[in-house]
N, C-alpha and C positions, 0 to 999 in steps of 0.2 A: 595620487595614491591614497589620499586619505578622505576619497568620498562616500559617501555610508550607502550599504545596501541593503534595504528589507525584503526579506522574503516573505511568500505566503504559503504556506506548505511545509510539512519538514518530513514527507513522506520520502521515497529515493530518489526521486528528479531533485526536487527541492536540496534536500542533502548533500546531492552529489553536487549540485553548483554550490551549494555553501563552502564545502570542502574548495572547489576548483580556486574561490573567489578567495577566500583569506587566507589559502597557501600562495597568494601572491599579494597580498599583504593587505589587502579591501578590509574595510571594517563592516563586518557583516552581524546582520539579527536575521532569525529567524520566528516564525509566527504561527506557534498550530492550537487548532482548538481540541486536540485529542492530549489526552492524560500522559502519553510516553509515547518514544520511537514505534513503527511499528509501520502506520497510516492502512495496507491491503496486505502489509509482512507483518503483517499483526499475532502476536502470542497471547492466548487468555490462558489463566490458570484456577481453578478449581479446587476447594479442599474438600474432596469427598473423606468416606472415612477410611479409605487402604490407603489413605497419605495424598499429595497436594497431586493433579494430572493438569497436565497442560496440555494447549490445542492451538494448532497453527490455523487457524480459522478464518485464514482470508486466503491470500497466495499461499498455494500447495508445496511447489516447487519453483525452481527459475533452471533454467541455461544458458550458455556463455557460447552465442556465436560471434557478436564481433571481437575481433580480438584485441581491441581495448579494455574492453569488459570483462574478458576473459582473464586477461592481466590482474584486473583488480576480484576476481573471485578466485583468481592463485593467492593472491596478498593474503586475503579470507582466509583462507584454507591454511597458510602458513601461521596465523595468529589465531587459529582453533574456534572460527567462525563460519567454516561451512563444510559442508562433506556432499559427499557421493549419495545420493539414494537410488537404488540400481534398481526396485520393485517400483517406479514410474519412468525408468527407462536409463540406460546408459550416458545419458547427456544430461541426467536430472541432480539438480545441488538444491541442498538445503541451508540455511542458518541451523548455528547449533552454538548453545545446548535447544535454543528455539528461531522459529525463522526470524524472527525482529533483530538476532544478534549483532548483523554487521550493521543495522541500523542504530543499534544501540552503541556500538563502536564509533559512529560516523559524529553522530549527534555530541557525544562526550565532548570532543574538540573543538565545539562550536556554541555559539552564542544563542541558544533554542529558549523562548519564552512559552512552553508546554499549558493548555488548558485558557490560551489565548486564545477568541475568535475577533479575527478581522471582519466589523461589518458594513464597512462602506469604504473607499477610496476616494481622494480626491489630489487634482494635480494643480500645481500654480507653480507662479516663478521661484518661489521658497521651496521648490521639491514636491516629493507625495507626503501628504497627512494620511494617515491609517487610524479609522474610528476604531477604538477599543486599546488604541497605546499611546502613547502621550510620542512627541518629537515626531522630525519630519526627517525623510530623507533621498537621497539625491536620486538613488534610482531601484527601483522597485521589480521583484520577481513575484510571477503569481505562477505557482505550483501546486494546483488542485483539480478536482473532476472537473471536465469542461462545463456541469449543470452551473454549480457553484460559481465559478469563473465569471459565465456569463453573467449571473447577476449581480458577479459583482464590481464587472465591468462596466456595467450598464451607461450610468450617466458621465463617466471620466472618459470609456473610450468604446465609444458606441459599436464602431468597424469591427475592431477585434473582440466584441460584445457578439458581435452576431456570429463570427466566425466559431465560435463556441459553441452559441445557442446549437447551430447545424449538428451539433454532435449528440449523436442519443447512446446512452449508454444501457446495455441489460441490467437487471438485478439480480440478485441470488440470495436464496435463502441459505443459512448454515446452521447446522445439528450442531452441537458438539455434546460426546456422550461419554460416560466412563462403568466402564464393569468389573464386577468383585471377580471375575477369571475370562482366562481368553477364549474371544469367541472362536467357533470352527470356520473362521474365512481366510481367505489366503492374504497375505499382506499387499497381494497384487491391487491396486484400483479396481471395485466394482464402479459399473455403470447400469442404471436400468431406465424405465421409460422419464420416472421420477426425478433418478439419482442423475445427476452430471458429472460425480465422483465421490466415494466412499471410500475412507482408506483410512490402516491403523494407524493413528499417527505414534503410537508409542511404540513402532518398531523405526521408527526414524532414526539414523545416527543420533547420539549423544545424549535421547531419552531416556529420563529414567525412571518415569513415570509409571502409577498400574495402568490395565489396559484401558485406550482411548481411542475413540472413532471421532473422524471429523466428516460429515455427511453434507454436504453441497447440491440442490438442488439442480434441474435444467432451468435455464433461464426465460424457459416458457410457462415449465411450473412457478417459477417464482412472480411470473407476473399472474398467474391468475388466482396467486395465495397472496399476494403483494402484502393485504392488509389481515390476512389472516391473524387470530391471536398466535403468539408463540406458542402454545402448549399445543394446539390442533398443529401446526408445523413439525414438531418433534414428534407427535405419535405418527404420522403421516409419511413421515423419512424414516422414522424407526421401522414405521412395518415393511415400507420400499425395500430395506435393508436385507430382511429377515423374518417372517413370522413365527420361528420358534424361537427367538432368540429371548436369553435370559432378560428381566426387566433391570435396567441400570443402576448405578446406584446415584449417578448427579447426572444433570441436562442444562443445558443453555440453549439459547438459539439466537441467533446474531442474522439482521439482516443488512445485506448491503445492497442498497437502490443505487449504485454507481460502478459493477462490479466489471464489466465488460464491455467497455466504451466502443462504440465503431469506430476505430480511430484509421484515417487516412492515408498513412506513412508519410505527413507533412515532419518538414523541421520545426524545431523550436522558433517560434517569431523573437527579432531584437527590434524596436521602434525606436531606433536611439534618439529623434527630435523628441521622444518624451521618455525617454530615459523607464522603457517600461518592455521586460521579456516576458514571455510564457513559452512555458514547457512542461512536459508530462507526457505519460504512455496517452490517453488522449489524440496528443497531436501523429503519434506516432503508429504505435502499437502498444494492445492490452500486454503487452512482459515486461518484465521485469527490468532484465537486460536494455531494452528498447528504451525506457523510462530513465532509468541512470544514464543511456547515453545523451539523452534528451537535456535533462541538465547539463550533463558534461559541456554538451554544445554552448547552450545559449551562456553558461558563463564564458564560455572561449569567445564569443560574441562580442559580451560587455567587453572583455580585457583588450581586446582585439579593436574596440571603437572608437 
């Protein structure tokens, strides 16, 4: 019980095993190279000048078909971490007061070294060494995009290097926009040839933000803007949006080159002769739900081994 385990990721797969692993008593770290909880349930916040607007600018929404998961977005719900959003559909839950919250819940209880990048692995009879932290340990979770993964699988475990590599994920570009009043659209999801989804995010449960739009690209547009500058990307989704619409008063644009993995519906892998899992939506499915249960799994694996 008292063999160490590193993780790489502390996105929700990552998280949800860290949880699984040291409520049964594992000594667990985890290892992300992003600034806070969040990783695709990511919250940006903005100080324009009608006060600070936040934008859920990765995952939209999530919903709760297994019902394991569904379990733990009741938990959510009772500790004032997610709600209903009924204008992307009856089954649709968010985080709240922002989608990152029950990530920012999960992480609290746990051993996260934030704004760490792991960049290289290696295995020996002493355990895993992870380049970029000092100490080694017994057995190792990689909980990241499959790109990532693979390379940085590469020279410790070629097999499950490749198994990875196989996986292409789309990218997406993201708006995030805010205006001095509201605009005349429905808080429904638009879609257009450009848009893959537009929505206010500041009619979200538990907002309190002035008005904000989160504008997501198709993922056809986003590969042939890939390397567009940011400011041609936001005029570009702004005008998709609307062409009368008022000019904003802050913009961002966030792009994510790993947004929509073709994932397989494989399980999480456990390799236990080398003491090494992976898991993530990736393996499984691009949701949300699919991704926590994906951890869930592979630590039931380790404990289980």
């Amino acid at each position: 019980m008292d063999k160490s385990i590193a993780i790489i990721g502390a996105g929700i797969a990552g998280l949800a095993a860290g949880t699984v692993l040291a409520a049964a008593g594992r000594q667990v770290v985890l290892f992300d190279k992003g600034r806070g909880p969040g990783g695709r349930m990511a919250t940006r916040r903005m100080p324009p000048p009608l006060g600070e607007a936040s934008f859920d600018h990765g995952t939209q929404f999530f919903t709760a078909r297994d019902p394991a998961f569904a379990a733990q977005v009741e938990r959510w719900v009772s500790e004032g971490l997610a709600a209903r959003w009924p204008a992307a559909g009856p089954d649709a839950w968010v985080g709240t007061p922002g989608m990152n919250a029950p990530l920012r819940a999960m992480a609290a209880g746990l051993d996260v070294h934030w704004s760490t990048e792991i960049t290289a692995i290696a295995h020996s009879h002493g355990g895993w060494h992870l380049e970029g932290t000092e100490g080694r340990f017994d057995t190792l979770v990689i909980a990241i995009p499959a790109e990532q993964a693979a390379r940085l699988l590469g020279p410790a475990a070629p097999d499950l290097a490749a198994s990875a590599a196989a996986v292409t994920s789309a990218p997406s570009w993201t708006v995030m926009a805010a205006f001095a009043e509201p605009l005349p659209l429905s808080d429904v999801p638009q879609v257009s040839r450009a848009l893959g989804w537009a929505a206010r995010n500041s009619a979200k449960p538990g907002r309190t933000s002035p008005e904000s739009w989160v504008l997501q690209a198709t993922a056809e547009w986003s590969y042939t803007h890939l390397e567009s500058p940011a400011d041609v990307v936001i005029a570009a989704l702004l005008q998709a949006l609307g062409t009368d619409l008022p000019i904003p008063v802050a913009t961002a644009a966030h792009r994510w080159r790993y947004a929509f993995p073709a994932a397989t519906g494989a399980a999480p892998i456990w390799d236990e002769s080398r003491a090494l899992g992976l898991c993530g939506d990736w393996l499984a499915s691009p949701r949300v739900g699919e991704a926590w249960s994906s951890g869930t799994a592979v630590a039931g694996m380790i404990l289980n081994g």
